[in-house]
C-alpha positions in Angstrom: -13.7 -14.9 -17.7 -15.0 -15.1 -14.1 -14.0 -12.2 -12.0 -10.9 -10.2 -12.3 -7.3 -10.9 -13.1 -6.3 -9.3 -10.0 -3.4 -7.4 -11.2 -2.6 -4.1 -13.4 -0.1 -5.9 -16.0 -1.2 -8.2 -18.1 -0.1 -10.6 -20.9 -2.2 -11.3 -23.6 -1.5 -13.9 -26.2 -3.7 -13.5 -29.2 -4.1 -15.0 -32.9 -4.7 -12.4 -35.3 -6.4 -13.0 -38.8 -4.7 -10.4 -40.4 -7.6 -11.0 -43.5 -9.9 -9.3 -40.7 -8.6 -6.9 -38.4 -5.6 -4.9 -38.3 -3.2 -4.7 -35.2 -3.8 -1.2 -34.8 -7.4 -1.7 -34.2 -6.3 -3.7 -31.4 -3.9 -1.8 -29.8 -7.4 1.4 -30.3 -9.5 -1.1 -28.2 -6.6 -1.3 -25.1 -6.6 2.1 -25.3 -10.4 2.8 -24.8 -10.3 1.1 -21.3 -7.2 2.8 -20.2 -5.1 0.2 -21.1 -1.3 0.9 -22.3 1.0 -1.4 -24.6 4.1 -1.8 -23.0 5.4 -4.5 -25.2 4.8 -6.7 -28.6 6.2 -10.2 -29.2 5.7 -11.8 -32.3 5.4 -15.4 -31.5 4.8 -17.4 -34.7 3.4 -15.9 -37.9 2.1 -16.8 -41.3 0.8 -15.3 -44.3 -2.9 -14.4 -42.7 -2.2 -15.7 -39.4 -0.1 -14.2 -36.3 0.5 -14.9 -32.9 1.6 -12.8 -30.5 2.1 -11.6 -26.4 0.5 -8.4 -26.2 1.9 -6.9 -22.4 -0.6 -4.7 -21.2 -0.2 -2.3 -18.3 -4.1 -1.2 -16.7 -4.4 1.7 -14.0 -7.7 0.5 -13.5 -8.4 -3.6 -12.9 -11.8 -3.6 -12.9 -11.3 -2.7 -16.8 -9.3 -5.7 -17.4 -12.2 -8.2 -18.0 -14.6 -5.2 -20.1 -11.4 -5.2 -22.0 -10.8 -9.0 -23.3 -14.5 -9.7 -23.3 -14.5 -6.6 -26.2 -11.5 -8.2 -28.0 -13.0 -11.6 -27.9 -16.4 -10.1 -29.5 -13.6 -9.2 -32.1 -13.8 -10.7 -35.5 -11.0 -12.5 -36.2 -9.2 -12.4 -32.6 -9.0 -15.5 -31.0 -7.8 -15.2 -27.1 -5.2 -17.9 -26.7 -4.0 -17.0 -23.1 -4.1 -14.4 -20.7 -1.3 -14.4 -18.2 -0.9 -11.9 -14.8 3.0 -10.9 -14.7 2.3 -10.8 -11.2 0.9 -14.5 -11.6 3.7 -15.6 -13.7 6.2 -14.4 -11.0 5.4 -16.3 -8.9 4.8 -20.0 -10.3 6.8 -22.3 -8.6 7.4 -19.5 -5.5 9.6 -16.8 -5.5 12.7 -18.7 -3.7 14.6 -21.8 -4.1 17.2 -23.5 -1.7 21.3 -23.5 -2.9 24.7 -25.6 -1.5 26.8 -23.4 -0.6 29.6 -25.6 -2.2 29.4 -28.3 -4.9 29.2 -32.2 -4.1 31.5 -33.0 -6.7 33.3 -36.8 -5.7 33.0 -39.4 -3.1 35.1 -37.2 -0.8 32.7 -34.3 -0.7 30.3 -36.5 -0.2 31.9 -38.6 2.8 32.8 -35.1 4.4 29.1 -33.0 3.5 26.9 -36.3 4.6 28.7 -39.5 5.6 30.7 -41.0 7.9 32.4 -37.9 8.3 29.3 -35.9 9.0 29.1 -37.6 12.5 31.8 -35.8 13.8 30.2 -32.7 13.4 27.1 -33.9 14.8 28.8 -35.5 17.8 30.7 -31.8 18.1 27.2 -30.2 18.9 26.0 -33.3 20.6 28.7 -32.2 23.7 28.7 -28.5 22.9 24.7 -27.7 21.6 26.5 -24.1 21.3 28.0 -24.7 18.6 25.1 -25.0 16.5 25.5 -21.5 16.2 28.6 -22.1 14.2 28.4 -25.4 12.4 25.0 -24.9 11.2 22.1 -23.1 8.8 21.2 -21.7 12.9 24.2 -19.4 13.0 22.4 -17.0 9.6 18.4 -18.3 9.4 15.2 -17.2 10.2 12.1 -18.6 10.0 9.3 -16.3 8.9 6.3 -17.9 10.6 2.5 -17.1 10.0 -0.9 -19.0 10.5 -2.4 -16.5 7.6 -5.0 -15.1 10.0 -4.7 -11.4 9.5 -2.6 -11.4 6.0 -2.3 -7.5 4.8 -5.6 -6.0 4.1 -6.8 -9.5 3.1 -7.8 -10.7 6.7 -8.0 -14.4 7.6 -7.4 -16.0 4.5 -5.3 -19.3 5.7 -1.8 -20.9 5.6 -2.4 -21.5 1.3 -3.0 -18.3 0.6 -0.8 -16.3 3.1 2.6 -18.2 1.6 3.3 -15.8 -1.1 3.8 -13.1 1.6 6.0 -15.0 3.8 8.1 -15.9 0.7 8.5 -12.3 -0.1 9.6 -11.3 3.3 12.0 -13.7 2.5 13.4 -12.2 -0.1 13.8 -9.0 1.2 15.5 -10.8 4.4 18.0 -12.3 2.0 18.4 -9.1 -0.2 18.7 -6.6 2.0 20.3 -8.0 5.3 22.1 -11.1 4.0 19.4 -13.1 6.3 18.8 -16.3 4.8 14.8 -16.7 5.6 12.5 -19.6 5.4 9.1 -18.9 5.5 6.6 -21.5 7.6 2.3 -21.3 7.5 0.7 -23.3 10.1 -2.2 -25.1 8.9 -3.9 -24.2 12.9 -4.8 -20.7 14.5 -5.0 -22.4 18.0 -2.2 -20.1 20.2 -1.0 -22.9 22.7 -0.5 -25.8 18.6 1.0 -22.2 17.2 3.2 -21.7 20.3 4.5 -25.5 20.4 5.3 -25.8 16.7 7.5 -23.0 16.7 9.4 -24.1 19.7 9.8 -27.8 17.9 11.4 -25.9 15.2 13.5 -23.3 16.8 16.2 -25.8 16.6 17.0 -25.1 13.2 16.7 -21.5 13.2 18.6 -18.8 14.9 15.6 -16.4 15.1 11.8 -16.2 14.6 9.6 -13.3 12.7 6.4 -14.0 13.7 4.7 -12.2 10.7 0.3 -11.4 10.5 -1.1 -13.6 13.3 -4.1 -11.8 14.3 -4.6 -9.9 17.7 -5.1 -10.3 20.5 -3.3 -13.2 20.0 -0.3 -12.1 18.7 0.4 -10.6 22.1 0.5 -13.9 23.8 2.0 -16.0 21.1 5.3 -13.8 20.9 5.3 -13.5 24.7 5.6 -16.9 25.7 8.0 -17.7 23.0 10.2 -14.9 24.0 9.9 -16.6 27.4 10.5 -20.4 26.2 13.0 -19.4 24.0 16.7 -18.2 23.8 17.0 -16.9 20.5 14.9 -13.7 19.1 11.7 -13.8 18.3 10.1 -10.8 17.0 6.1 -9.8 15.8 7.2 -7.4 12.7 3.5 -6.4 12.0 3.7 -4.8 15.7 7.5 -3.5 16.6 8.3 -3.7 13.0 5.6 -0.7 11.6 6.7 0.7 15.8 10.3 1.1 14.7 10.1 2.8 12.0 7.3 5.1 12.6 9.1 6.1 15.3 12.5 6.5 13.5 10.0 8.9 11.4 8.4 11.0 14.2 11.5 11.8 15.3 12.1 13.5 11.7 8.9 15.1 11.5 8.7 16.9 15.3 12.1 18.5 14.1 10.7 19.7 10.8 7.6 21.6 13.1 10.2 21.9 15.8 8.1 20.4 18.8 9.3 18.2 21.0 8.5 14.1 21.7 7.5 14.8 25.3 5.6 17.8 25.0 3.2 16.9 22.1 -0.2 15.6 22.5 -0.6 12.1 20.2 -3.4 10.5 19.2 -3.6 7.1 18.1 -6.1 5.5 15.9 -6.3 1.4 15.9 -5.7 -0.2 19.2 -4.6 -3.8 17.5 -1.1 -4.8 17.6 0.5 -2.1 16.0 -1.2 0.4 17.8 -0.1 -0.9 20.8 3.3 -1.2 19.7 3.6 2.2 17.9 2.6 3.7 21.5 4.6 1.5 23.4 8.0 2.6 21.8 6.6 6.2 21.8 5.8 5.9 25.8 9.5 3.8 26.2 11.3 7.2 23.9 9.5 10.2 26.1 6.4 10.2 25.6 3.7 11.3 28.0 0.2 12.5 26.6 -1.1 9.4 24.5 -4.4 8.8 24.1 -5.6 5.8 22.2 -9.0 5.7 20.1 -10.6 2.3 18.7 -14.2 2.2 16.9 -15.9 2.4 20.4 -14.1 5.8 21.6 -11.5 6.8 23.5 -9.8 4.0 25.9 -9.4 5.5 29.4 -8.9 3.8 32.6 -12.6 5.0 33.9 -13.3 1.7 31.6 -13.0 -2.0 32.1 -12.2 -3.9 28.4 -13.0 -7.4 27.5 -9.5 -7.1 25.9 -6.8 -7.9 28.2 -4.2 -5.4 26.4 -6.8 -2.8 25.9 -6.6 -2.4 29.9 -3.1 -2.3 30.0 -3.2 0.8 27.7 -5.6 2.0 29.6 -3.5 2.1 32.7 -0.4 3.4 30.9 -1.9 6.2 28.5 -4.4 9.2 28.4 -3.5 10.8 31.5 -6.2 13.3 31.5 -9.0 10.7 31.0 -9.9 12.0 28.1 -13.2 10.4 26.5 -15.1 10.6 23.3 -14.8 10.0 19.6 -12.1 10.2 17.8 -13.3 13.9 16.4 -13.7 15.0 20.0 -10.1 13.5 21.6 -8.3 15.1 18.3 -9.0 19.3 19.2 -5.6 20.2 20.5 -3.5 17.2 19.5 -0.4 17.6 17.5 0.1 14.1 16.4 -2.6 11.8 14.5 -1.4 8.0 14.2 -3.6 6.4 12.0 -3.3 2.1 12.0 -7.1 1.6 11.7 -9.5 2.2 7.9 -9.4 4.4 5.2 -11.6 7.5 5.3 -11.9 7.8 9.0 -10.4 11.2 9.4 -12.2 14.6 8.0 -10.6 17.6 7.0 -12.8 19.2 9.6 -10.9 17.0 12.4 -7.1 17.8 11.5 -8.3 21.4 11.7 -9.0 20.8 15.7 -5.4 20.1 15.9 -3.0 22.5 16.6 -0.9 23.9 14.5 1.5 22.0 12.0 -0.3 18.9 13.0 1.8 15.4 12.0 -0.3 13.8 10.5 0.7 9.2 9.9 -2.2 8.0 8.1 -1.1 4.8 7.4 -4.1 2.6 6.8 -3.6 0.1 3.1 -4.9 0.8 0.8 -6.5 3.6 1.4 -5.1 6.5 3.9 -7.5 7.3 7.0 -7.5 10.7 4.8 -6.1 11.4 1.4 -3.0 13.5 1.8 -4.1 15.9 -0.6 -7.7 17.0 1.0 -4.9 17.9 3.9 -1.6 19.1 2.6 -2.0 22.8 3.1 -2.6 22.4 7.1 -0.7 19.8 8.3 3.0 20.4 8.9 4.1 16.6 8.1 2.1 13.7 6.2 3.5 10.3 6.3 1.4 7.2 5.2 2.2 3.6 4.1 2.0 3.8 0.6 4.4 4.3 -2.0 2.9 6.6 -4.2 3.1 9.2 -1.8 6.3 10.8 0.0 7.1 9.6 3.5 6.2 6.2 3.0 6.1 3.9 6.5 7.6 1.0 5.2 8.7 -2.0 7.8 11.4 -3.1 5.2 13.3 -0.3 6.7 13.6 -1.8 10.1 13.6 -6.0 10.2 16.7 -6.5 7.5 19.0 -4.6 9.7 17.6 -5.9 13.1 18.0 -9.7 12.6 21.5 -8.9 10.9 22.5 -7.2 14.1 20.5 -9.8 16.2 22.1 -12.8 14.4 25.5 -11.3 14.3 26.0 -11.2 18.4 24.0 -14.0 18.8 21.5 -11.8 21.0 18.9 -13.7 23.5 16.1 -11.6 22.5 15.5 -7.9 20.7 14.4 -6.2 23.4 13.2 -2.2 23.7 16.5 -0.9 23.6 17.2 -2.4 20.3 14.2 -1.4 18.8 14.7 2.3 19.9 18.3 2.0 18.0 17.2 0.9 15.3 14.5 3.7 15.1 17.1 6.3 15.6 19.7 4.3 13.0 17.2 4.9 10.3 16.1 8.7 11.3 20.2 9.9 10.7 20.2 8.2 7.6 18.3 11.8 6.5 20.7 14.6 6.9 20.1 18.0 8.5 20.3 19.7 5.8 17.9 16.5 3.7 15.1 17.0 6.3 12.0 18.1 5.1 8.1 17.7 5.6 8.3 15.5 2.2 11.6 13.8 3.4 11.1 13.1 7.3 11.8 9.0 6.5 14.6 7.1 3.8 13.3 5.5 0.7 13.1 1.1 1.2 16.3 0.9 -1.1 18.2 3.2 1.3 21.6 1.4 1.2 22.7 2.6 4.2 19.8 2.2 6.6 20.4 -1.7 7.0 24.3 -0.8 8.0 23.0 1.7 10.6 20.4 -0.2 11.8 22.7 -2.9 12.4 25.6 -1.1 14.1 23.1 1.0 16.5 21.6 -2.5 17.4 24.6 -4.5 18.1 25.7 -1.7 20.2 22.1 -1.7 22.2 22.2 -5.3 22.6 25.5 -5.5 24.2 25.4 -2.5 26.3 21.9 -3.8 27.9 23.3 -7.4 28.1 21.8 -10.0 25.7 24.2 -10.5 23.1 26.0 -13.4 23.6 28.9 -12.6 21.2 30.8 -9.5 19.6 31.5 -9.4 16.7 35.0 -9.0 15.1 34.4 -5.5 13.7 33.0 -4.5 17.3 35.9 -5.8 19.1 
């Protein structure tokens, strides 16, 4: 078997001379490389013969392949399959396409497709409004990537990026009621990127533009916003801002400092990190300074990156240069949206004290909450294993909903800061902790808040387009 399997659970079918080796000795050799039987399926049998599925869960993947190359070596055992759970998940992709009502007779299908069809299309021929209502446009959207910076995989292509856009999906449809279609480009050229999206928009009543690379994700999702008059929205940037705000706001109340008084430090200047300190500098925010691998970015600089001189102009108002040890002495906030292992125990010591700490690099934390836990006041990171996870399926179920529901023109800042504070009051005074500054992904409330705080933001600040009955 070349390379790894690729996940921790495992299926393995196996015949079995039973003349030769005993099961148990089988279930000893799992064992050995940390493996643990989770389930046993006979699948055929005989009187020195059987097959069975043998569902093995491994904490450690790299032990996968020592592991069946062993029980091939096994006299006896014949490997008949070997199938990823994961793997098997997905065959076929994760979502599939309903009617919303049976074609059942000629008359369902005169009045679904033709003649009578035409009416309808005539009706939004002299009214293109009405799209909106007659229409997949009034409760879709697209979820659009050209697979150039997919999760901690990088530029792997349109192919490969799919089963992340189909997953977003899901969790569109699950957890907002979004119906979501998800769309890779097979080009990474902005202006081919730009035009194909506005060919499609048609169909769609909003657009998530989901891990496109920066810098040009900055461009891409400002033009459209421009061209367009439905909402599109970069998740990887105001998505992971939204709800790391909604989480700040949790965490300076558990130290009890304030938003505008705090010094922050922020660790990745790509698209989140210019996103994250963006909402920060639109909520009350005044001493950000922003550290990427060459130092601190100050406006004593000029930067081949465009956006880099924008944040430049709008943050670090002392001029504060250095590395990112030097800019952290005195800081009360560390936002981490760069690589694991950047920050020392050493550093977070500089910082004053109570220091919240977000270290929300995947897979691994720009410092490993536990070298840290006895000094920092808050710890927040992007993983699930540990508490306060910043998780962007807390923000972009709830945003569209509200988004599609009054029909807004665009989710602009005002939204966003909603939603941020929707899903901060979903943890109650008396809830709030340092372990418990942000709701869990499953929260069943957060997508109801989100939603009501962001219809409310888009029609006081002008760009919804309808209200919705229960706002009337």
């Amino acid at each position: 078997m070349q390379g790894g399997i690729g996940g921790k659970n495992i299926i393995l079918r196996l015949e079995i001379s039973t003349e030769h080796i005993q099961f148990g000795q089988l279930i000893t050799l799992v064992n050995e490389h940390g493996g643990d039987v989770i389930a046993i399926d006979v699948i055929r049998t005989s009187e020195k013969v059987t097959v069975r599925d043998i569902t093995v869960t491994i904490a450690d993947p790299a032990e996968i392949d020592r592991m069946i190359t062993r029980i091939k070596k096994a006299q006896g055992v014949k490997v008949l399959s070997i199938s990823d759970r994961t793997f098997l998940l997905h065959l076929g992709g994760k979502i599939e396409m309903q009617p919303k009502v049976p074609i059942q007779n000629r008359d369902d299908l005169s009045r679904v497709y033709t003649p009578d069809v035409a009416r309808v299309c005539m009706a939004i021929h002299e009214e293109p409004d009405k799209a909106f209502r007659l229409t997949i446009k009034r409760n879709t959207v697209a979820v659009v990537s050209d697979g150039s910076a997919v999760l901690g995989l990088g530029n792997i292509g349109p192919y490969a990026a799919m089963p992340v856009m189909e997953g977003k999906a899901m969790l569109f449809k699950q957890l907002g009621s979004v119906d979501a279609f998800p769309i890779c480009l097979d080009t990474q050229d902005t202006e081919e990127i730009i035009k194909a999206i506005k060919q499609m928009a048609p169909a769609f009543g909003g657009i998530n533009l989901e891990d496109i690379s920066s810098p040009r994700c900055f461009e891409i999702e400002q033009r459209l916003r421009e061209e367009l008059d439905i909402p599109v929205f970069h998740d990887d940037q105001h998505g992971t801002a939204v709800v790391l705000y909604a989480g700040l706001i949790n965490a300076l109340k558990a130290v009890g400092k304030s938003l505008s008084e705090v010094k922050i430090v922020v660790c990745g200047i790509g698209a989140a990190g210019v996103a994250c300190s963006k909402i920060l500098l639109s909520a009350g925010a005044v001493n950000i300074i922003g550290v990427d691998r060459h130092g601190a970015i100050t406006a004593d600089e000029t930067y081949e990156n465009s956006m880099w001189n924008w944040y430049a102009q709008h943050t670090n108002p002392e001029r504060l240069s250095g590395s990112l040890p030097e800019v952290l002495k005195d800081a009360d906030v560390f936002i981490g949206l760069s690589a694991g292992g950047l920050l020392q125990r050493e550093d977070v010591k500089r910082m004053n004290e109570a220091p919240v700490l977000f270290t929300m690099a995947n897979p691994v934390p720009e410092i490993a909450p536990e070298e840290v836990e006895d000094i920092a006041g808050v710890i927040a990171t992007g993983r699930s294993d540990y508490p306060n996870q910043i998780n962007n399926v807390l923000c972009f179920p709830g945003i569209f909903r509200a988004a599609l529901d009054c029909r807004a023109r665009e989710i602009n800042e005002e939204m966003k800061l909603a939603a941020a504070e929707a899903i901060a009051s979903t943890i109650r005074p008396e809830e709030l902790n340092k372990l418990y500054i942000i709701p869990g992904v499953f929260n069943e409330s957060a997508v109801q808040r989100v939603r009501e705080n962001v219809i409310k933001a888009a029609i006081a600040s002008g760009v919804a387009r309808r209200v919705p009955r229960d706002f009337r």
